[in-house]
N, C-alpha and C positions, 0 to 999 in steps of 0.2 A: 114716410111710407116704408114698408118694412121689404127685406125681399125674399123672394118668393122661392121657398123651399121646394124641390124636386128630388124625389128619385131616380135611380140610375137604369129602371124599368121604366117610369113615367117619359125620362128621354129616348130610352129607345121605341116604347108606342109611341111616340109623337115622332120620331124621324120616318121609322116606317108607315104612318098613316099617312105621312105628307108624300112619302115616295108612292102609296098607292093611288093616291089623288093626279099622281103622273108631273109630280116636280123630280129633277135630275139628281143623279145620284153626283155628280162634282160639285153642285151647286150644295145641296142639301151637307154632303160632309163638309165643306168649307163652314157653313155656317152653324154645325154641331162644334167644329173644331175635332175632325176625326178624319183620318186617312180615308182615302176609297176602298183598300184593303179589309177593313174595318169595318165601312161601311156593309159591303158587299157582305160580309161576314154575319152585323146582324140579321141583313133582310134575305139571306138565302136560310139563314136556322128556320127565321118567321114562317120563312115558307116550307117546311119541309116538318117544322114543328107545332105551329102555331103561339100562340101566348105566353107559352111555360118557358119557351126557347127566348124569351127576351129578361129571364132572372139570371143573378151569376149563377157559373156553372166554376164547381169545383175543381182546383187544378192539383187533387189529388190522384195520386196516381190509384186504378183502380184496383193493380193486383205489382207487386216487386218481381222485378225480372231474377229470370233464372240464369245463375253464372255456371258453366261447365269448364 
């Protein structure tokens, strides 16, 4: 049996659907393998963004700081 390919969005909808089903946010990161920090992390974007807030977000910077 082959195993089973996911996405790194596929995981985060499945962590936060299970956290809104009302399973614990210590329990749920132990078993993604993800800090609380983290956790907490994706399900407040969720919340404040919806769907889009669970693809990566680029860590470029948006504009170069000004040196004086």
């Amino acid at each position: 049996m082959p195993w089973e390919e996911t996405s790194v969005m596929e995981e985060r909808l499945r962590f936060v659907a299970r956290l809104l089903e009302g399973e614990g946010m210590s329990d749920m990161c132990r078993e993604f393998g993800i800090s609380r920090k983290t956790g907490y992390k994706i399900f407040n974007r969720y919340k404040d963004d919806g769907l889009e807030a669970l693809t990566d977000r680029s860590r470029r910077l948006e504009r170069l700081p000004v040196f004086k």
